[in-house]
C-alpha positions as CSV (number, residue, x, y, z in Angstrom):
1,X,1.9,26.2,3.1
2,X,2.0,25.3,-0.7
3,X,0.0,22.9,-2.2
4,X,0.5,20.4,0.4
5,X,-0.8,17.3,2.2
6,X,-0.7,16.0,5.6
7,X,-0.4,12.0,5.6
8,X,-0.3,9.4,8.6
9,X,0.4,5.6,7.9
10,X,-0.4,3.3,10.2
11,X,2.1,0.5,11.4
12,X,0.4,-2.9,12.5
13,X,1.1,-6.1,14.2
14,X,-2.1,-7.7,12.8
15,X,-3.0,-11.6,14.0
16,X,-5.5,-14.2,13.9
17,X,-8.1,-12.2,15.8
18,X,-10.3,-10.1,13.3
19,X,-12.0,-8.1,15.5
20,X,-9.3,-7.0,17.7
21,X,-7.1,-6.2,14.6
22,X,-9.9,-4.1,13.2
23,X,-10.2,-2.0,16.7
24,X,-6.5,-1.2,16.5
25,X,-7.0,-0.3,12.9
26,X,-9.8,1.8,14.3
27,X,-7.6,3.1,17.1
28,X,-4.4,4.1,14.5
29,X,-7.3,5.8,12.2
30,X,-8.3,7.9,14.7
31,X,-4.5,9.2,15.9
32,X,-3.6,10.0,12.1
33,X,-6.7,11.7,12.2
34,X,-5.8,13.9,15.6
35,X,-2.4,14.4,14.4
36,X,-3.8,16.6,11.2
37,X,-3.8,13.8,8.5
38,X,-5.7,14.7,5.5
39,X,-5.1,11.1,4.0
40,X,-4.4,7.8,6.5
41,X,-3.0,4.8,5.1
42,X,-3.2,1.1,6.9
43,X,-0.9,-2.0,5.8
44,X,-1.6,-5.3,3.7
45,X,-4.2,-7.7,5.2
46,X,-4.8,-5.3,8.1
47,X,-7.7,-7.4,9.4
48,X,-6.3,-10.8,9.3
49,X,-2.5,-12.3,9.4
50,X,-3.4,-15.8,10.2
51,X,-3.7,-19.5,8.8
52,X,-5.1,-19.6,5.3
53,X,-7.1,-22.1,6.5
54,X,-9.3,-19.2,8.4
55,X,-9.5,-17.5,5.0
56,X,-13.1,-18.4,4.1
57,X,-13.7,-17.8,7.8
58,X,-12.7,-13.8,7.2
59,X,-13.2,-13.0,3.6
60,X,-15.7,-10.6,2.9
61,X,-17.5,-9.0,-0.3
62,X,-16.5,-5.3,-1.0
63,X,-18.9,-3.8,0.3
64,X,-19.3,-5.4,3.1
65,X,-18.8,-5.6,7.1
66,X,-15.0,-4.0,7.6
67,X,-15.4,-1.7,4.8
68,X,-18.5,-0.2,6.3
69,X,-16.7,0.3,9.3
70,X,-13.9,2.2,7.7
71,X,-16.6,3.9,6.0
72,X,-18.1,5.1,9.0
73,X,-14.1,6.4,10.0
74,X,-13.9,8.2,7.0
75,X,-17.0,10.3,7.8
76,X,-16.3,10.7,11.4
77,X,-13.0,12.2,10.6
78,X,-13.8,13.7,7.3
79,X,-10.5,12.2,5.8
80,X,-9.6,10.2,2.7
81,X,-8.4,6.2,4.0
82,X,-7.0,3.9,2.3
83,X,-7.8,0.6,4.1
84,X,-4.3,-1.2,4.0
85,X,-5.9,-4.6,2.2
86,X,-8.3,-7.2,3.0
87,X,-8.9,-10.9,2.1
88,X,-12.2,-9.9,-0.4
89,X,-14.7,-13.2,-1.6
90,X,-14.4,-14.4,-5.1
91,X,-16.3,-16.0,-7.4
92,X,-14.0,-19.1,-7.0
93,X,-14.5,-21.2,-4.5
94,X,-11.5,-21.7,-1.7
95,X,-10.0,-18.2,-3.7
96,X,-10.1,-15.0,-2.9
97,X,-8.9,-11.6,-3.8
98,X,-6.0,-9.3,-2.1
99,X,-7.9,-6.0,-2.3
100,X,-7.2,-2.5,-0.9
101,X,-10.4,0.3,-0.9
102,X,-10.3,3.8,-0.4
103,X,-12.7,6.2,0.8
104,X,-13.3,10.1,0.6
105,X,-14.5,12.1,3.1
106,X,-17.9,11.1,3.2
107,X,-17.6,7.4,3.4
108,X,-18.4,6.6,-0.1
109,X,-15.7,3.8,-2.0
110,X,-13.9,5.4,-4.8
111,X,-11.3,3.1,-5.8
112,X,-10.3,-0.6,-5.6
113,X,-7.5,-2.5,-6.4
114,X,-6.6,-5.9,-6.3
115,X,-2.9,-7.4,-5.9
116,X,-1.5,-8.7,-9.0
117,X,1.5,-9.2,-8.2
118,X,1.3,-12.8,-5.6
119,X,4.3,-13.4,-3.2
120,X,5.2,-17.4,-4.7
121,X,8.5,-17.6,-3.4
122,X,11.0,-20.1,-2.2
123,X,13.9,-19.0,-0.4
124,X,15.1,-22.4,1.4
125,X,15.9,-22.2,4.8
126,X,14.5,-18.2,5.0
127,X,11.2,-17.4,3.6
128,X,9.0,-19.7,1.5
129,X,5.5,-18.3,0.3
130,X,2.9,-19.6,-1.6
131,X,-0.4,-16.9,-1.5
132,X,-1.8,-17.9,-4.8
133,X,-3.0,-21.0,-3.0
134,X,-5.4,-19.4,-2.0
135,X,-5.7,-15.5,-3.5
136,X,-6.2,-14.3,-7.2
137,X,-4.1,-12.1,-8.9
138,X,-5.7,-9.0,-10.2
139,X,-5.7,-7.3,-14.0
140,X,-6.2,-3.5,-13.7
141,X,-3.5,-0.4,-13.0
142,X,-5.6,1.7,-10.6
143,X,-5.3,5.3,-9.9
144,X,-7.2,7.8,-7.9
145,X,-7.9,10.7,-7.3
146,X,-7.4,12.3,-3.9
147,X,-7.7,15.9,-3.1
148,X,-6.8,17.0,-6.9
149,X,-3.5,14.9,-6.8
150,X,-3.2,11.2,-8.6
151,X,-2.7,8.5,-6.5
152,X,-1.1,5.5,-7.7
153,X,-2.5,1.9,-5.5
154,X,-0.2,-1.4,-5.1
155,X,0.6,-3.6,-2.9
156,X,3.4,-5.2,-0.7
157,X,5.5,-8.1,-3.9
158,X,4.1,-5.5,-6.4
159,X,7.2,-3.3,-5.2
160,X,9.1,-5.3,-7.0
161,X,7.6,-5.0,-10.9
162,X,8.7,-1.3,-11.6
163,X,6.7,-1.4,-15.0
164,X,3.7,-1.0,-12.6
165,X,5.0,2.0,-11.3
166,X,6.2,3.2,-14.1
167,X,2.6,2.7,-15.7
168,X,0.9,4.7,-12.8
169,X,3.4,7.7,-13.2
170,X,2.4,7.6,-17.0
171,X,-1.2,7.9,-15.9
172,X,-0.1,11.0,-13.5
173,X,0.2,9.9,-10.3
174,X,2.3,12.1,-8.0
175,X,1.9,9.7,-5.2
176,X,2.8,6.1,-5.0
177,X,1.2,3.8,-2.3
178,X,2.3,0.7,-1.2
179,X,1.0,-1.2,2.1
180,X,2.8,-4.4,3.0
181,X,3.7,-7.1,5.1
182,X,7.2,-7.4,4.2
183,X,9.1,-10.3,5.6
184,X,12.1,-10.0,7.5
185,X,14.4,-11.9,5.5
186,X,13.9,-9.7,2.6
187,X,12.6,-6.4,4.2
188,X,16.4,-5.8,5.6
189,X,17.9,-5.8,2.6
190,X,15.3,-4.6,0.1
191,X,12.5,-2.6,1.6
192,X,14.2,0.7,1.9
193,X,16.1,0.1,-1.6
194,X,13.0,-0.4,-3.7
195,X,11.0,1.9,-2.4
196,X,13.2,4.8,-2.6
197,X,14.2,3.3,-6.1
198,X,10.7,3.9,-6.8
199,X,10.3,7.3,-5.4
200,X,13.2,8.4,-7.6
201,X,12.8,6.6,-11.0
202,X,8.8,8.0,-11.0
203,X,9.3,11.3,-9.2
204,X,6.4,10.7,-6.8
205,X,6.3,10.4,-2.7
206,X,5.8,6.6,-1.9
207,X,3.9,5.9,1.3
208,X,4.5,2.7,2.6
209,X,2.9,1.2,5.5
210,X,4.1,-1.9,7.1
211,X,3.1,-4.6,9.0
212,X,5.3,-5.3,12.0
213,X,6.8,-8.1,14.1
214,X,6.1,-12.2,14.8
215,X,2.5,-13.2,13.1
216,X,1.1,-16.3,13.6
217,X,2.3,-17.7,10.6
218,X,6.0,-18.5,11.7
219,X,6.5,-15.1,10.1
220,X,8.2,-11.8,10.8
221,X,7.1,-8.9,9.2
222,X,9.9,-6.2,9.1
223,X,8.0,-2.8,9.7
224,X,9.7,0.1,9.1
225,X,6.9,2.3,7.5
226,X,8.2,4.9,5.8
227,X,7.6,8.0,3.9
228,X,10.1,9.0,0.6
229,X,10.0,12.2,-1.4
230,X,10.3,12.4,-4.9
231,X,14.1,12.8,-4.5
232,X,14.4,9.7,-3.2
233,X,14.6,10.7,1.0
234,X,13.2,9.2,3.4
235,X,11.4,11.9,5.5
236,X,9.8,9.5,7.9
237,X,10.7,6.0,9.3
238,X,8.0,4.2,11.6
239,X,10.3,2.7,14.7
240,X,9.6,-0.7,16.1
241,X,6.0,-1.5,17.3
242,X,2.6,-0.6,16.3
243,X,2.1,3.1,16.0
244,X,1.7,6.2,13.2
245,X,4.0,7.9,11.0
246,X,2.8,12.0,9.7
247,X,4.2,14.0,7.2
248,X,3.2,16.3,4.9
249,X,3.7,16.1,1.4
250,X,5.0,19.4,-0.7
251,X,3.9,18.6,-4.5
252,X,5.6,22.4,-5.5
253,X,8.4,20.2,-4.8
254,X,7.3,17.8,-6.8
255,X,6.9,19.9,-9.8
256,X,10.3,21.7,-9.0
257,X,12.0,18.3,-9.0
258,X,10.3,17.4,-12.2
259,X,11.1,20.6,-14.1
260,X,14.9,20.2,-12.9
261,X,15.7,16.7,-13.2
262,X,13.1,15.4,-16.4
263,X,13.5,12.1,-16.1
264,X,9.9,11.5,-17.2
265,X,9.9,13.7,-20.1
266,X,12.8,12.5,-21.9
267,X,12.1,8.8,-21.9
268,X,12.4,7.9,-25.4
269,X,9.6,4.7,-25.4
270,X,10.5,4.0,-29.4
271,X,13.6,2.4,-28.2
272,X,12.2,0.1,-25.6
273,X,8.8,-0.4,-26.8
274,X,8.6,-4.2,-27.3
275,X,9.8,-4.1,-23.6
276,X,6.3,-5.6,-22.9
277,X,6.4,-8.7,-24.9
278,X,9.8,-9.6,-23.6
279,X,9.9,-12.6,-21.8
280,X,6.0,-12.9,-21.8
């Protein structure tokens, strides 16, 4: 087989009813997990899509309640997870944090990120968003380590700030990560562009589960979980409805791609390197 890894992502229609989102979560865990999957990934806000007003109703400290039950999956399966993302208690009143967590094998939390990236949009007549009324951005690129291969952590409006990306290939990742609850409106025309634009300009696999359907925010989240090679192909493509997507991932393909096509070795960063203060 290579130096390979089997993944499964997990496609959601997540609601207002924590508990019963967090048993199909439990539910998807456990088919990725029967279907050979070394590493499962769930979407964005997996255990709550629901009035903001509910928000101090479901947010949690990390660790806390949901990640001790995703914990306890981890173990039971002996798999890494990657727990999609969850509304996570700040030190702000009335705010909160975006946050995804992932476990090893034995249960134990060895990475966190938070969303920096917030989806404040206005798109009259289509999609208006506002989710820093109520969530903080986060500060720190975050990387992990997952069976000797780096894993690269963002989240859903991140997709669309390639410096990100291009800051976790820098620090070696070789896989890209991106749960979401894409929208739609947007998700038609953008989802599979950015994401394979992604895959390609970084030379990584991007795994990218979605949320799925009507929500009970007026919303309609456009699915379509997918799985892209570093090529830029998708090799997997979640259909409509709740469910789980496998595939495993070749990194000697990786590396071949890499040696061929050196995209990453000849950038020349002298020329662009006030990039960062542009616009700032």
């Amino acid at each position: 087989m290579g130096d390979t890894m089997r993944v499964g992502l997990a496609q959601m229609n997540t609601q207002s009813d924590k508990e019963a989102n967090l048993r199909r979560a439990e539910e998807l865990i456990d088919e990725a997990a029967a279907r050979g999957a070394r590493l499962v990934v769930l979407p964005e806000y997996v255990s709550f899509l629901g009035p903001r007003e509910q928000h101090e109703e479901v947010a949690e400290p990390i660790p806390g309640p949901t990640t001790e039950r995703f914990a306890a999956k981890a173990r039971q399966h002996g798999i890494w997870l990657h727990g999609g993302s969850i509304h996570e208690r700040s030190d702000t009143p009335g705010m909160y944090y975006n946050t995804s967590v992932v476990f090893d094998p034995s249960g134990e939390i060895i990475a966190t990120y938070r969303k920096i990236h917030l989806f404040d949009i206005d798109l009259t007549g289509n999609v208006t968003a506002n989710e820093s009324s109520t969530i903080l951005p986060g500060d720190e690129v975050v990387t992990v380590d997952i069976d000797g291969h780096t894993v690269g952590l963002s989240i859903c409006y991140d997709l669309r700030f390639p410096e990100l990306y291009r800051q976790l290939a820098l620090a070696g990742a070789e896989v890209l990560l991106v749960p979401a609850a894409f929208t739609m409106f947007t998700g038609k025309d953008h989802w599979h562009v950015l994401l394979r634009a992604r895959a390609i300009e970084n030379q990584t696999w991007v795994l990218a589960p979605g949320q799925f359907g009507a929500h009970e925010l007026n919303a309609q989240c456009y699915g379509h979980s997918v799985i892209i090679d570093p090529w830029g192909t998708v090799v997997a493509d979640a259909p409509n409805g709740e469910g789980v997507i496998v595939a495993d991932l070749d990194f000697d393909a990786l590396r071949k791609i890499r040696a061929q096509l050196p995209s990453l070795a000849n950038r020349r960063p002298s020329a662009y390197r006030e990039l960062a203060t542009v616009g700032s």
